[in-house]
N, CA, C and O atoms as CSV, one atom per row, in Angstrom:
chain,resi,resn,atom,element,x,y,z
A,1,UNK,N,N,-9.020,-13.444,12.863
A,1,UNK,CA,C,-9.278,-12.214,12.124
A,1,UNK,C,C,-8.184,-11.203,12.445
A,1,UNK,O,O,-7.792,-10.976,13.589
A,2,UNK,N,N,-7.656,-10.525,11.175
A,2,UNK,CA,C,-6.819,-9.676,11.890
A,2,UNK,C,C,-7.156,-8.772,10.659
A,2,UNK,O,O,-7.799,-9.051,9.647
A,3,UNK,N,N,-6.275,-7.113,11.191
A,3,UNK,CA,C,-6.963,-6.030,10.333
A,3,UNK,C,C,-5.805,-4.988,10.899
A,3,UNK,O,O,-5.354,-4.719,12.013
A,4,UNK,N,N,-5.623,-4.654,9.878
A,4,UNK,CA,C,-4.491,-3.165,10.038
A,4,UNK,C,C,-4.731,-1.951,8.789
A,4,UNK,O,O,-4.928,-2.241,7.609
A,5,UNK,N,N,-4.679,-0.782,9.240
A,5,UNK,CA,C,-4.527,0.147,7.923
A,5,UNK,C,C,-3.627,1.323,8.717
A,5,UNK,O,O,-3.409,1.854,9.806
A,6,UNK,N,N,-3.295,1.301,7.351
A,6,UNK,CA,C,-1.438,2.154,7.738
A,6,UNK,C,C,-1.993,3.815,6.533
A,6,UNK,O,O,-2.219,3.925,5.328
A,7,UNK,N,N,-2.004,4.800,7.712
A,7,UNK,CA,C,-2.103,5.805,6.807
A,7,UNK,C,C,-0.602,6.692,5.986
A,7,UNK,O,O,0.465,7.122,6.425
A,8,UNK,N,N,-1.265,6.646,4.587
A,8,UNK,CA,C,-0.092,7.165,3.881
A,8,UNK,C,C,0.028,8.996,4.115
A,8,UNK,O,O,-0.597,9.877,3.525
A,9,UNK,N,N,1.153,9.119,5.281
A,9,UNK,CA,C,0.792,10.350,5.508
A,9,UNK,C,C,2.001,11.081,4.933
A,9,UNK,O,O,1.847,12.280,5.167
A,10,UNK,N,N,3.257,10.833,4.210
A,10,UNK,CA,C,3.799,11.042,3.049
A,10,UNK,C,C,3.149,11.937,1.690
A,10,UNK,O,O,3.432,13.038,1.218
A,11,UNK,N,N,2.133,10.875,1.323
A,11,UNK,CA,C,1.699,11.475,0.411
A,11,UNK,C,C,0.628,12.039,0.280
A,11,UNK,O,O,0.144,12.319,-0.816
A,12,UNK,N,N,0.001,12.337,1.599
A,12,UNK,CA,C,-0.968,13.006,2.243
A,12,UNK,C,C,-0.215,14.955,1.764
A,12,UNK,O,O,-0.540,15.708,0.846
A,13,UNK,N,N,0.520,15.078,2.554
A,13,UNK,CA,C,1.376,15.910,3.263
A,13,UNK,C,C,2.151,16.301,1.527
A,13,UNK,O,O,2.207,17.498,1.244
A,14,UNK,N,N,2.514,15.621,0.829
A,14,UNK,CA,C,2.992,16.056,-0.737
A,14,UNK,C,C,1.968,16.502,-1.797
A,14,UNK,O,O,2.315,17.171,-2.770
A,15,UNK,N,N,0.665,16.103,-1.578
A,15,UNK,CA,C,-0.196,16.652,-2.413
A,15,UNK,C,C,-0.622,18.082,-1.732
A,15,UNK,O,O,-0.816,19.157,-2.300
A,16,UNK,N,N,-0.705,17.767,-0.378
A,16,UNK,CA,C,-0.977,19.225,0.259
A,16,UNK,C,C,-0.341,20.320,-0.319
A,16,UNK,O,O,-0.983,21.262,-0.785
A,17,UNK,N,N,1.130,20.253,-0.324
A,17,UNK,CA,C,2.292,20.936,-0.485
A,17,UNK,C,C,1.860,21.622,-1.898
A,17,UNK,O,O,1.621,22.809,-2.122
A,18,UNK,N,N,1.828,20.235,-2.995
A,18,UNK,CA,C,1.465,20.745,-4.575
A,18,UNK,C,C,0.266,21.795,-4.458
A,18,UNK,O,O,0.198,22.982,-4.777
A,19,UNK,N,N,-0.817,20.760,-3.781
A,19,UNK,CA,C,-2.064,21.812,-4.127
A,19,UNK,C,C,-1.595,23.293,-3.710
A,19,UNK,O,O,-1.372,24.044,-4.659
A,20,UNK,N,N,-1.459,23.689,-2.727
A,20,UNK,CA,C,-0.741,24.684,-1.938
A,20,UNK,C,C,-0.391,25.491,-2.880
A,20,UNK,O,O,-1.092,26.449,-3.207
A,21,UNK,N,N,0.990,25.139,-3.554
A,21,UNK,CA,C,1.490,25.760,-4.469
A,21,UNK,C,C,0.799,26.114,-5.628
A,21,UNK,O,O,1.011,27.196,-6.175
A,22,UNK,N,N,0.016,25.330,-6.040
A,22,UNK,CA,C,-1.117,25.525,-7.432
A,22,UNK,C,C,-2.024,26.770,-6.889
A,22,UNK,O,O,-2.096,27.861,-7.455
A,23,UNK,N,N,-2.662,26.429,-5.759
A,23,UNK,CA,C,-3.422,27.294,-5.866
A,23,UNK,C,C,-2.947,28.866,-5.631
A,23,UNK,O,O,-3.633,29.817,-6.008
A,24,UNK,N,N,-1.722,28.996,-4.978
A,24,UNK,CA,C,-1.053,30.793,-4.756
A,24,UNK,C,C,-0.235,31.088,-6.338
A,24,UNK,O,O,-0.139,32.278,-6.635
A,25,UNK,N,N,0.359,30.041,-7.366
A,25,UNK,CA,C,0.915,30.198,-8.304
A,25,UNK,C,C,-0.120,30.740,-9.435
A,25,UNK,O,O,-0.639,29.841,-10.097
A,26,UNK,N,N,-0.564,32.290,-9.812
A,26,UNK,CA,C,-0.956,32.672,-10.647
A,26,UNK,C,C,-0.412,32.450,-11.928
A,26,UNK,O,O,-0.624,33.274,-12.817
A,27,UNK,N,N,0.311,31.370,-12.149
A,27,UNK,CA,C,0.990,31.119,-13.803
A,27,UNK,C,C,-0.087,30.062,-14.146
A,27,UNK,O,O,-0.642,30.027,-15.244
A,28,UNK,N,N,-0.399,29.022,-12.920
A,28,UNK,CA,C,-1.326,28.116,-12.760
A,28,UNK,C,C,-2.646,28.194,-13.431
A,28,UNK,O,O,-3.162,27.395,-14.213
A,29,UNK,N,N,-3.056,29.239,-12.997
A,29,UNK,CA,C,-4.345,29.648,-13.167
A,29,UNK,C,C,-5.591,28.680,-13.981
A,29,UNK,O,O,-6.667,28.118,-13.773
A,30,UNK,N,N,-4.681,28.921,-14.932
A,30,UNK,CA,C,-5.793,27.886,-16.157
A,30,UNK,C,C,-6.440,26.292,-15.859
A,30,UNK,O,O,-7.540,25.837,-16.174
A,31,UNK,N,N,-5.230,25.617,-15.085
A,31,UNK,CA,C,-4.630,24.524,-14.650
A,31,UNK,C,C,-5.451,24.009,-13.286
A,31,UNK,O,O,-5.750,22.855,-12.976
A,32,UNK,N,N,-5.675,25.085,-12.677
A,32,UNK,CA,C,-5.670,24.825,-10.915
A,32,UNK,C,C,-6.841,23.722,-11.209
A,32,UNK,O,O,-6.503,22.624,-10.766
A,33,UNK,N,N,-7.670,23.716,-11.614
A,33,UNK,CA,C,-8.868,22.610,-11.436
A,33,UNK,C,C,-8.794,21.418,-11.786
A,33,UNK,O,O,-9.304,20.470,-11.188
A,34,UNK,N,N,-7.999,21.365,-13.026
A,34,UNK,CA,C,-7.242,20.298,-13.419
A,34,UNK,C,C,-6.384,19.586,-12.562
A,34,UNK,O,O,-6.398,18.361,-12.447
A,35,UNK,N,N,-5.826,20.160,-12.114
A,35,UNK,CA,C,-4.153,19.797,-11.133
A,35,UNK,C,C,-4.911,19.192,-9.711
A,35,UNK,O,O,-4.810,18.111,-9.131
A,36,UNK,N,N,-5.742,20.463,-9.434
A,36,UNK,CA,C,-6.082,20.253,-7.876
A,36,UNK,C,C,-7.186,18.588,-7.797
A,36,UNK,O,O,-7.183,17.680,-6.965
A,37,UNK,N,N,-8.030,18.798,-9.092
A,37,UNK,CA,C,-9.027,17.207,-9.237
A,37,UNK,C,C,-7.911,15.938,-8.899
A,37,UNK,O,O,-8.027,15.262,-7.876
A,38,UNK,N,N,-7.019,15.754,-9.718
A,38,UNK,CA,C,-5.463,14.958,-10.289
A,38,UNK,C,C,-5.442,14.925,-8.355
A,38,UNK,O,O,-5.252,13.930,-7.656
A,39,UNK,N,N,-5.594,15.757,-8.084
A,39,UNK,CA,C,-4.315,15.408,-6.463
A,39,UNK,C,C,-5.843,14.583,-5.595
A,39,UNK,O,O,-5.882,13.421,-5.193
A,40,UNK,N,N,-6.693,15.374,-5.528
A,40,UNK,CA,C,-8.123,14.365,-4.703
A,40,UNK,C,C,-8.511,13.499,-5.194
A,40,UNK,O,O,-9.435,12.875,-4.673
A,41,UNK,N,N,-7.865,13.040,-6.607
A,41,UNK,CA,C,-8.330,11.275,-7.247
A,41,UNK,C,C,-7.175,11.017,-6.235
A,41,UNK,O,O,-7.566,10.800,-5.088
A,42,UNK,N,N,-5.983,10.999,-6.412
A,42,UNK,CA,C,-4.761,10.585,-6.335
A,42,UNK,C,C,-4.486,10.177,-4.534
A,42,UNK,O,O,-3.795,9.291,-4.029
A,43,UNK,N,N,-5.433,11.340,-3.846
A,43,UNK,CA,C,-5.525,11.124,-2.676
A,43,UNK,C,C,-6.585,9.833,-2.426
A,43,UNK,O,O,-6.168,8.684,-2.284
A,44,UNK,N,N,-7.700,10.111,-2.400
A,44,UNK,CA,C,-8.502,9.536,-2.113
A,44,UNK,C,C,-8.399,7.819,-2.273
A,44,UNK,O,O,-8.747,6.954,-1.470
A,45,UNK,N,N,-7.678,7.665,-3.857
A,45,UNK,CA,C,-7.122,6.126,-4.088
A,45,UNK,C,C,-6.623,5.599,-3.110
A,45,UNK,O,O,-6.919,4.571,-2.502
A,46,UNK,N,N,-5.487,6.681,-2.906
A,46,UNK,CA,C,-4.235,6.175,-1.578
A,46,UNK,C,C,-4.000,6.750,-0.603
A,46,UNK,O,O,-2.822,6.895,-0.276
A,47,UNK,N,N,-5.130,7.318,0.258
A,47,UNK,CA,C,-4.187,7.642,1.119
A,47,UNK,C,C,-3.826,6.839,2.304
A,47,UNK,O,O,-2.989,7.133,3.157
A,48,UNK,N,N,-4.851,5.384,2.219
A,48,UNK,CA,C,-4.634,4.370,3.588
A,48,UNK,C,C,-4.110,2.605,2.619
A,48,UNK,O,O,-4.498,2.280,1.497
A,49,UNK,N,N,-3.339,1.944,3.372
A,49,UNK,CA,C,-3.235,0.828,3.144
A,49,UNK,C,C,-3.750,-0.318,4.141
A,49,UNK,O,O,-3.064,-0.720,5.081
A,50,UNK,N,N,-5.155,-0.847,3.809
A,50,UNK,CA,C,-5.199,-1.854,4.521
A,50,UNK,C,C,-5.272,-3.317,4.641
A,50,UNK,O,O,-4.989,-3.896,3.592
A,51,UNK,N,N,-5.576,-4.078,5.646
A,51,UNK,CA,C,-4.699,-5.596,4.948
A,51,UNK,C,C,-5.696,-6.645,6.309
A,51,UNK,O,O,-5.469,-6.713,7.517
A,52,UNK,N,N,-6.422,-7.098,5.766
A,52,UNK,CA,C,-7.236,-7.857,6.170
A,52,UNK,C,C,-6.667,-9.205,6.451
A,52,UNK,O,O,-5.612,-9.553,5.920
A,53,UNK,N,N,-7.316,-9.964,7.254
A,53,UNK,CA,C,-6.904,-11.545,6.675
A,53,UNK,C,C,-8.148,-12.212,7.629
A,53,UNK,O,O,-8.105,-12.191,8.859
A,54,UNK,N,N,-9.378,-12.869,6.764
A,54,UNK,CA,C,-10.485,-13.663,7.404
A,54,UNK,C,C,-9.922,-15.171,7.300
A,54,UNK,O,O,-8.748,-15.478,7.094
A,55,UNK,N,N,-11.244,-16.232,7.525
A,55,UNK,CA,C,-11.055,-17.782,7.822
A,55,UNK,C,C,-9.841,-17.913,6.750
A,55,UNK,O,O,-8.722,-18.368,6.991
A,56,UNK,N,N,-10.134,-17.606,5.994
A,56,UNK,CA,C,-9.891,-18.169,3.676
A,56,UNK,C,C,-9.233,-17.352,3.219
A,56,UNK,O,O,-8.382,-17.797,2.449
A,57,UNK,N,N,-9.244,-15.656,3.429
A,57,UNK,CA,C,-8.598,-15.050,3.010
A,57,UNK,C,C,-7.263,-13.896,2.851
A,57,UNK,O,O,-6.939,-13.756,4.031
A,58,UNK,N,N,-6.746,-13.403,2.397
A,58,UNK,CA,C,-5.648,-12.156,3.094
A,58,UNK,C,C,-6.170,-11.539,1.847
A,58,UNK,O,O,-6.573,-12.186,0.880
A,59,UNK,N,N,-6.123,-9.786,1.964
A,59,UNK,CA,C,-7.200,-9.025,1.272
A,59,UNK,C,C,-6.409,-7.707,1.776
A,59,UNK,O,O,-6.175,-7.367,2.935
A,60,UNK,N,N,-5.972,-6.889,0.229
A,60,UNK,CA,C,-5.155,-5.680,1.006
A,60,UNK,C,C,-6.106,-4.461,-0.218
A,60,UNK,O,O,-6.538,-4.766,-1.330
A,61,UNK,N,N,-6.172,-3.486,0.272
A,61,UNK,CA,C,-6.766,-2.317,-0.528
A,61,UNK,C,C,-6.253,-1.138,-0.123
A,61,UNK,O,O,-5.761,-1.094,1.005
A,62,UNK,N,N,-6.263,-0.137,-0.823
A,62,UNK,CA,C,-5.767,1.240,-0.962
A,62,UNK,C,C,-6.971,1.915,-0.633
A,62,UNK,O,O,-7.968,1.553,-1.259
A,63,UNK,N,N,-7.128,2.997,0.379
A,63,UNK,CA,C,-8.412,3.819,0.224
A,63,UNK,C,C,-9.223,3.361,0.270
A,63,UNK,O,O,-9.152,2.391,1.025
A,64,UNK,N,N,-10.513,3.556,-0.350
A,64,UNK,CA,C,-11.815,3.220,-0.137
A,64,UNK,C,C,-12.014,1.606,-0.275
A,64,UNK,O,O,-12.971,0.894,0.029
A,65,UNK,N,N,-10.907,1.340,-0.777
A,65,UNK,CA,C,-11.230,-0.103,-1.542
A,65,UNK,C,C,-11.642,-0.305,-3.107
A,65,UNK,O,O,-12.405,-1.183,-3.509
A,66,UNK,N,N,-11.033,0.612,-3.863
A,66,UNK,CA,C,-11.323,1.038,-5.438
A,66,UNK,C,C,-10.215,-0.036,-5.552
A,66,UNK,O,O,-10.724,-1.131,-5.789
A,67,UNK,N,N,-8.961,-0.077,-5.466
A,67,UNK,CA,C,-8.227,-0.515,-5.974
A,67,UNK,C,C,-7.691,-1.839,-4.775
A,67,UNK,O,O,-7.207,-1.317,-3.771
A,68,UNK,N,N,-7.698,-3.189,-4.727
A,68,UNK,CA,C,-7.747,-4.132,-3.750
A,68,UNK,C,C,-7.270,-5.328,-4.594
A,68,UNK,O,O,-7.249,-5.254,-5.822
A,69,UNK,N,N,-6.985,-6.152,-4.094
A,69,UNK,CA,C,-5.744,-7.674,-4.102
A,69,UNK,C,C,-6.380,-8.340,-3.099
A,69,UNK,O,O,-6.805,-7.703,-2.135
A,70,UNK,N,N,-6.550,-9.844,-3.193
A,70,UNK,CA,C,-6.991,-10.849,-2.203
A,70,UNK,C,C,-6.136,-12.455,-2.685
A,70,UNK,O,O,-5.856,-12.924,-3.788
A,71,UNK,N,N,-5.979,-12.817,-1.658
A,71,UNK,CA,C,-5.216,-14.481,-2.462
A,71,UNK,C,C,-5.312,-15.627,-1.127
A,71,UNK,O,O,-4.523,-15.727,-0.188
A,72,UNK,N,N,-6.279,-16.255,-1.337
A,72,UNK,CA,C,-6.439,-17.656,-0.667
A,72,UNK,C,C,-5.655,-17.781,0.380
A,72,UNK,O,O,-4.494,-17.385,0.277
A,73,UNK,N,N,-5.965,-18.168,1.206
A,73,UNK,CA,C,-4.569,-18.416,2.526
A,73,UNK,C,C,-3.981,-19.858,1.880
A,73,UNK,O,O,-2.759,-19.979,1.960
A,74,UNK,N,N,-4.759,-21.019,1.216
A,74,UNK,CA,C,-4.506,-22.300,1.074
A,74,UNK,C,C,-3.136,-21.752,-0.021
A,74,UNK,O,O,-2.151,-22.433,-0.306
A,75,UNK,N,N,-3.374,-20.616,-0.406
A,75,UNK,CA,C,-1.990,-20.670,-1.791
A,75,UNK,C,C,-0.858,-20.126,-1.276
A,75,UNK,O,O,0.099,-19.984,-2.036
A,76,UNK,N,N,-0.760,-19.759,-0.024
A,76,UNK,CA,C,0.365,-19.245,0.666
A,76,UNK,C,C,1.720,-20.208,1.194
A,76,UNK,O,O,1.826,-20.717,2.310
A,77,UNK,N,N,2.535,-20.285,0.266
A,77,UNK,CA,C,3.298,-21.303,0.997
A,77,UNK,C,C,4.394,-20.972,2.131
A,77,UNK,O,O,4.693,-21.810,2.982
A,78,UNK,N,N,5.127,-19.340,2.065
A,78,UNK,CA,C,5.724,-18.932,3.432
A,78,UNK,C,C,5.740,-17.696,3.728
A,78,UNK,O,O,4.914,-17.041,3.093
A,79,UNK,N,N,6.123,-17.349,4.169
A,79,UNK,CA,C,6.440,-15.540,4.496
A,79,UNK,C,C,7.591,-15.325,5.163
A,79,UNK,O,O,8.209,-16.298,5.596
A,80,UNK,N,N,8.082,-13.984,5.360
A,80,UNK,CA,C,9.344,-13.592,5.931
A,80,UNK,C,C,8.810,-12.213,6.196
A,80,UNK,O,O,7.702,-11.731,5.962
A,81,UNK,N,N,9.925,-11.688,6.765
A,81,UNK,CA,C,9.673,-10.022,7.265
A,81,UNK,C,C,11.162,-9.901,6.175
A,81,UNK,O,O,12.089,-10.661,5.893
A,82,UNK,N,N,10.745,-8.475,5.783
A,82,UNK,CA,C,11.094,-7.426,4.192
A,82,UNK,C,C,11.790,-6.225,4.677
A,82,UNK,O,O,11.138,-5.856,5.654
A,83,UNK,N,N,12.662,-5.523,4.517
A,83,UNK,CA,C,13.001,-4.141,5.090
A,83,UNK,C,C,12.970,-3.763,3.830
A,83,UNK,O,O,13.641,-4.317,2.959
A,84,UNK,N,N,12.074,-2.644,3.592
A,84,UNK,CA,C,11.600,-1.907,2.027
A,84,UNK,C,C,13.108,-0.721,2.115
A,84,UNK,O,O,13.612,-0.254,3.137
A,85,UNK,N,N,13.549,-0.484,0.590
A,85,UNK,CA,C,14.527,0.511,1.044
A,85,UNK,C,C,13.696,1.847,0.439
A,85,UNK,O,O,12.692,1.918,-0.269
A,86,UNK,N,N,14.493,2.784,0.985
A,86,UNK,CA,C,14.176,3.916,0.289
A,86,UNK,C,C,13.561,4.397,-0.503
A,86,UNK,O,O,12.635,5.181,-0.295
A,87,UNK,N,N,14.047,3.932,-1.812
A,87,UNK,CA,C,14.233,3.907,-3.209
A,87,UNK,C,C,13.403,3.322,-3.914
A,87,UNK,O,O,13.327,3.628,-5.104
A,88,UNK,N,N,12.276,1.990,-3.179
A,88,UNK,CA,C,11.562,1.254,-3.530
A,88,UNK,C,C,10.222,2.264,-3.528
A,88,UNK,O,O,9.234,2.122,-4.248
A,89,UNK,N,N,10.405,3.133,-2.710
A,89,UNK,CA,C,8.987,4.364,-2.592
A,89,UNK,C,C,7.978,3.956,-2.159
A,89,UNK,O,O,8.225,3.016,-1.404
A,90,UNK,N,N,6.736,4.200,-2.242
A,90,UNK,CA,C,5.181,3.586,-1.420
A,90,UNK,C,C,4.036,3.569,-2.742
A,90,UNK,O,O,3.843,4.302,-3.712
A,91,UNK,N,N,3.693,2.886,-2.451
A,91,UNK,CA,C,2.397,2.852,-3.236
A,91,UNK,C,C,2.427,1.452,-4.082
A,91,UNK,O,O,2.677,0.538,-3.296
A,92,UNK,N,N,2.317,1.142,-4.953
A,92,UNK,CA,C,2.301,-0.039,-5.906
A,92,UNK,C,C,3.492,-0.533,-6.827
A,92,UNK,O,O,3.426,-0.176,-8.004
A,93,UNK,N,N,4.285,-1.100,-6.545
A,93,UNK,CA,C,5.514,-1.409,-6.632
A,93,UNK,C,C,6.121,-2.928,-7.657
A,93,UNK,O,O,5.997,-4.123,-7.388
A,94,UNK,N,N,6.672,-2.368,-8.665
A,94,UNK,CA,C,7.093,-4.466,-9.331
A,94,UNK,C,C,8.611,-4.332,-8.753
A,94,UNK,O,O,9.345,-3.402,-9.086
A,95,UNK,N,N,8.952,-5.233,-7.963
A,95,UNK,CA,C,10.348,-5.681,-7.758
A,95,UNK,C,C,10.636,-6.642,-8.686
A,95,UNK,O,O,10.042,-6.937,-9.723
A,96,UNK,N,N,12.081,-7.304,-7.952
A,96,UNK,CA,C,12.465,-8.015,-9.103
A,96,UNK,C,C,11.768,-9.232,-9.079
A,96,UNK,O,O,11.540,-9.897,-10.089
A,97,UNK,N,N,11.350,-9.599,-7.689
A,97,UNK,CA,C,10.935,-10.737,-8.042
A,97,UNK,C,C,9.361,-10.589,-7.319
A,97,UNK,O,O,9.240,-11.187,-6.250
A,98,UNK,N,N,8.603,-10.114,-7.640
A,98,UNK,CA,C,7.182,-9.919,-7.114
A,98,UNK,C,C,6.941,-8.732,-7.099
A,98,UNK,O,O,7.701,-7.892,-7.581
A,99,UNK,N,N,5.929,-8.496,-6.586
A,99,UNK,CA,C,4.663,-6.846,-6.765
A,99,UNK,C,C,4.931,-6.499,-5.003
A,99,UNK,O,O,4.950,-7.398,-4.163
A,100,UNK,N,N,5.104,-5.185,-4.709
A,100,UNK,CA,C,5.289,-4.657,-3.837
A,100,UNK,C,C,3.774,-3.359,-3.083
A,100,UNK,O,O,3.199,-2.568,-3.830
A,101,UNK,N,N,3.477,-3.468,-1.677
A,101,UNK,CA,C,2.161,-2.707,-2.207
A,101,UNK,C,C,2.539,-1.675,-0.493
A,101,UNK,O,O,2.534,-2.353,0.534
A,102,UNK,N,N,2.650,-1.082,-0.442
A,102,UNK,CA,C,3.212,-0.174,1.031
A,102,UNK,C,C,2.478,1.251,0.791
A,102,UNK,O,O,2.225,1.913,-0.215
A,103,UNK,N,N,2.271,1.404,2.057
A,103,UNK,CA,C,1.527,3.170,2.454
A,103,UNK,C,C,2.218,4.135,3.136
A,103,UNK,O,O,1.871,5.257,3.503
A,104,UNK,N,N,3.826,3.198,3.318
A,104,UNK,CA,C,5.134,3.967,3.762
A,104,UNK,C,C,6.629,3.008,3.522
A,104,UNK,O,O,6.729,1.814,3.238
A,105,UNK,N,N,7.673,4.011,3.752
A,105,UNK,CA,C,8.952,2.547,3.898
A,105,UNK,C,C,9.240,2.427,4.775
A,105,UNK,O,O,9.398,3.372,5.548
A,106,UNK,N,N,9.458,1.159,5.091
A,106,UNK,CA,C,10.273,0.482,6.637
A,106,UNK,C,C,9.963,-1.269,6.111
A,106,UNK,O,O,10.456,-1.937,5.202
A,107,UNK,N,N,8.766,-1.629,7.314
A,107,UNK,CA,C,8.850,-2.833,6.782
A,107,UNK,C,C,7.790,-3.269,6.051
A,107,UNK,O,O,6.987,-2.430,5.642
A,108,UNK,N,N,7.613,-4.587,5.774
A,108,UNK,CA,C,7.114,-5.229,5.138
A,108,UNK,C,C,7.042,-6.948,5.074
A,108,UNK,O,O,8.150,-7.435,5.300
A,109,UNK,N,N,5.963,-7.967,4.813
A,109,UNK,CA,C,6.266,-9.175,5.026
A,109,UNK,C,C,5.845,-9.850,3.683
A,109,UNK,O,O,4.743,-9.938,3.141
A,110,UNK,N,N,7.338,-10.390,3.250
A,110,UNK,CA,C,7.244,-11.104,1.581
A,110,UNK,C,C,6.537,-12.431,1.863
A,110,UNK,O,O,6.865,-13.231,2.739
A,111,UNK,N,N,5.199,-12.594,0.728
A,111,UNK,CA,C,4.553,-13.559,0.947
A,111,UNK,C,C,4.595,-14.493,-0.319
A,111,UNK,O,O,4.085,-14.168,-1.390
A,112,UNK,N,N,5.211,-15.614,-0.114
A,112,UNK,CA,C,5.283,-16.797,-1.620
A,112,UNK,C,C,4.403,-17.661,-1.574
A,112,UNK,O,O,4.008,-18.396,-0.668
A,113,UNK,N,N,4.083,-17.510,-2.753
A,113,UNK,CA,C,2.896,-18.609,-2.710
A,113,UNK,C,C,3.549,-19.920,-3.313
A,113,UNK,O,O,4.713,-20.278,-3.495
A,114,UNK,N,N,2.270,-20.501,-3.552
A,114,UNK,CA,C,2.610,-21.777,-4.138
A,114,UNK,C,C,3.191,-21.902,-5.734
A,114,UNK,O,O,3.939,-22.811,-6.094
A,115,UNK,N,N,2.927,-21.318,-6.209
A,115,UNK,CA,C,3.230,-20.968,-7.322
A,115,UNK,C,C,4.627,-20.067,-7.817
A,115,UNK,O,O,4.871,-19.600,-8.930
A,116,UNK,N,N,5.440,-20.012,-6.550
A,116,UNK,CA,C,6.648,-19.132,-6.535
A,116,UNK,C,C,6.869,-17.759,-7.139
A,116,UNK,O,O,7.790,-17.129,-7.658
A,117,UNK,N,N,5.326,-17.554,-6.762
A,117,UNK,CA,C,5.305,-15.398,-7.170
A,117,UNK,C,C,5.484,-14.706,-5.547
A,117,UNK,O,O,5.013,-15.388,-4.637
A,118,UNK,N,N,5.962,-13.753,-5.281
A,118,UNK,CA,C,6.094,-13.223,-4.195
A,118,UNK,C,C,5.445,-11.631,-4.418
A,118,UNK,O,O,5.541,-10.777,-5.299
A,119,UNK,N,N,4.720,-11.751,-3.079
A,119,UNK,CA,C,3.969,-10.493,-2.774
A,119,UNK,C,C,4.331,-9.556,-1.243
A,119,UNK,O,O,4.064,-9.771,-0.061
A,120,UNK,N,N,4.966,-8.592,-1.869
A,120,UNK,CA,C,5.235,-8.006,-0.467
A,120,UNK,C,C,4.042,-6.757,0.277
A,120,UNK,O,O,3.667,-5.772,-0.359
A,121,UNK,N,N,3.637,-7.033,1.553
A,121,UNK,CA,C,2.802,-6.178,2.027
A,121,UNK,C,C,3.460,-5.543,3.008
A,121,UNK,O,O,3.833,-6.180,3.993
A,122,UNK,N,N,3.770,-3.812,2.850
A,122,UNK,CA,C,4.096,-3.065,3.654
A,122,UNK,C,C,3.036,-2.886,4.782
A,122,UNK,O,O,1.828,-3.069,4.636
A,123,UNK,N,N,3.831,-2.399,6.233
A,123,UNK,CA,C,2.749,-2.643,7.375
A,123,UNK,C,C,4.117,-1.937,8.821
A,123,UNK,O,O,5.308,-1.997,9.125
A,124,UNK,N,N,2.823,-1.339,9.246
A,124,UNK,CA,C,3.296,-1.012,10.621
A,124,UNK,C,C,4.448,-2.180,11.662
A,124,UNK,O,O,5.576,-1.951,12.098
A,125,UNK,N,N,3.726,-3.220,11.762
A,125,UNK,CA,C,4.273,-4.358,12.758
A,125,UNK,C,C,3.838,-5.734,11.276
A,125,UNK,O,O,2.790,-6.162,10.792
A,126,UNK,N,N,5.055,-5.944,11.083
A,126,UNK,CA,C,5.503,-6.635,10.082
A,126,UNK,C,C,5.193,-8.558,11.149
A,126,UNK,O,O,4.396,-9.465,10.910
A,127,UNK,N,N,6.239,-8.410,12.233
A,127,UNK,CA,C,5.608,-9.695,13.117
A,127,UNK,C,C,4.404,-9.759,13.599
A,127,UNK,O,O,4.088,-10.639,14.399
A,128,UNK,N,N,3.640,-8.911,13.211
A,128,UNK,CA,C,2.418,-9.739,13.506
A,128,UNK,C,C,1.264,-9.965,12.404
A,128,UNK,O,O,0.298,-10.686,12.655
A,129,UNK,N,N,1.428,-9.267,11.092
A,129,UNK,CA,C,1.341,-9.915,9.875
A,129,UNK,C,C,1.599,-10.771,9.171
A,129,UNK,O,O,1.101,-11.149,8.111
A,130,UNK,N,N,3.013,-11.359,10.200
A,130,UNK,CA,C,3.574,-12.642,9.364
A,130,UNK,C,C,3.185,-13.738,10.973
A,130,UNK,O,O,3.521,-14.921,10.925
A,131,UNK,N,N,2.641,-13.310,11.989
A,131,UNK,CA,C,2.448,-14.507,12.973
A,131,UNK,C,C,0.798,-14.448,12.669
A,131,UNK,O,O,0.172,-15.498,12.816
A,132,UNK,N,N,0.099,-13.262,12.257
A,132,UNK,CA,C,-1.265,-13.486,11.794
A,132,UNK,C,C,-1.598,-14.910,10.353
A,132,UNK,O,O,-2.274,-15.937,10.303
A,133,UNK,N,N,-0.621,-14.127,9.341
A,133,UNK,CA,C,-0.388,-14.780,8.289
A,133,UNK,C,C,-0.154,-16.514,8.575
A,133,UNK,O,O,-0.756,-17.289,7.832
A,134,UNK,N,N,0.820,-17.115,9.777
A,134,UNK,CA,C,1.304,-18.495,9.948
A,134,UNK,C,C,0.357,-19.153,10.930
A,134,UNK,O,O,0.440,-20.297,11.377
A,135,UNK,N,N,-0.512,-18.276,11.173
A,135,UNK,CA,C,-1.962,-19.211,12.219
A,135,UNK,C,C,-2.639,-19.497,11.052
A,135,UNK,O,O,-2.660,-20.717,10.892
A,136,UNK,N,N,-3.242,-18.857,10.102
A,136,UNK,CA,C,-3.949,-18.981,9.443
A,136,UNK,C,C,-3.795,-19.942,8.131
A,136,UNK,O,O,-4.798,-20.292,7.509
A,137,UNK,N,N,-2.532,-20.334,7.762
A,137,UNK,CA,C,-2.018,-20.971,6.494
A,137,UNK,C,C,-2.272,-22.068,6.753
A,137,UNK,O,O,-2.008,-22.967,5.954
C-alpha cells in the first residue's frame, strides 16, 4: 500500500491573491460573487494531488476526489522518473505523448502501459512512486 498527496500550494496562494484583489477592486463589484464562487470551485477541485496504489490498483485524484483516474497495475508495463519543465504548469496536462496530472513542477514518474499510452504522475519523491509502482506490477 502506498499513499501520497502533494498540496497544490501555487495555486492555493494565486487564487488568494485574485480573490484579494476582487474583493478591494470596487470596479468588481457586480462580479465579486461570481469571480470569488469560480476561485472556491477551482480551489476545492485542486488544491491536493493524491496517488494511491492498493493490491490491483494505482488511483490518483485532485481534491476531494471529484475528479480521479485509476488503471490496473496488470496494464502497467514500465515507468521512469520525469523532470516536468516549467512551462508544462500543474494541474491536468496533454503532452505529446500522454496526459500529464501534477499539484506542482519538479518531478514526476512516466507510466506506459501496455497499450503504449503514457501517463505522467507528478509527486514529491518520484523514487518511491516508481519503486512503489515496480513491487506491485
Amino acid at each position: 500500500m502506498y499513499k501520497e498527496t502533494e498540496i497544490n500550494y501555487s495555486l492555493i496562494i494565486i487564487l488568494l491573491v485574485i480573490s484579494a484583489f476582487v474583493i478591494l477592486s470596487p470596479e468588481l463589484a457586480d462580479l465579486k460573487i461570481i469571480i470569488l464562487s469560480i476561485n472556491l470551485v477551482v480551489t476545492l477541485l485542486f488544491f491536493s494531488l493524491t496517488i494511491v496504489i492498493d493490491e490491483q490498483t494505482l488511483r490518483w485524484y485532485f481534491g476531494f476526489g471529484i475528479i480521479s483516474k485509476d488503471v490496473e497495475l496488470s496494464q502497467i508495463a514500465q515507468t521512469s522518473v520525469y523532470k516536468t519543465k516549467w512551462y508544462q504548469g500543474i494541474g491536468i496536462r496533454m503532452l505529446n505523448d500522454g496526459w500529464l496530472y501534477n499539484a506542482s513542477v519538479g518531478q514526476a514518474v512516466k507510466i506506459t502501459l501496455n497499450d503504449g499510452k503514457n501517463i505522467y504522475l507528478g509527486c514529491k519523491d518520484a523514487d518511491a512512486l516508481q519503486k512503489a509502482l515496480n513491487i506491485n506490477v
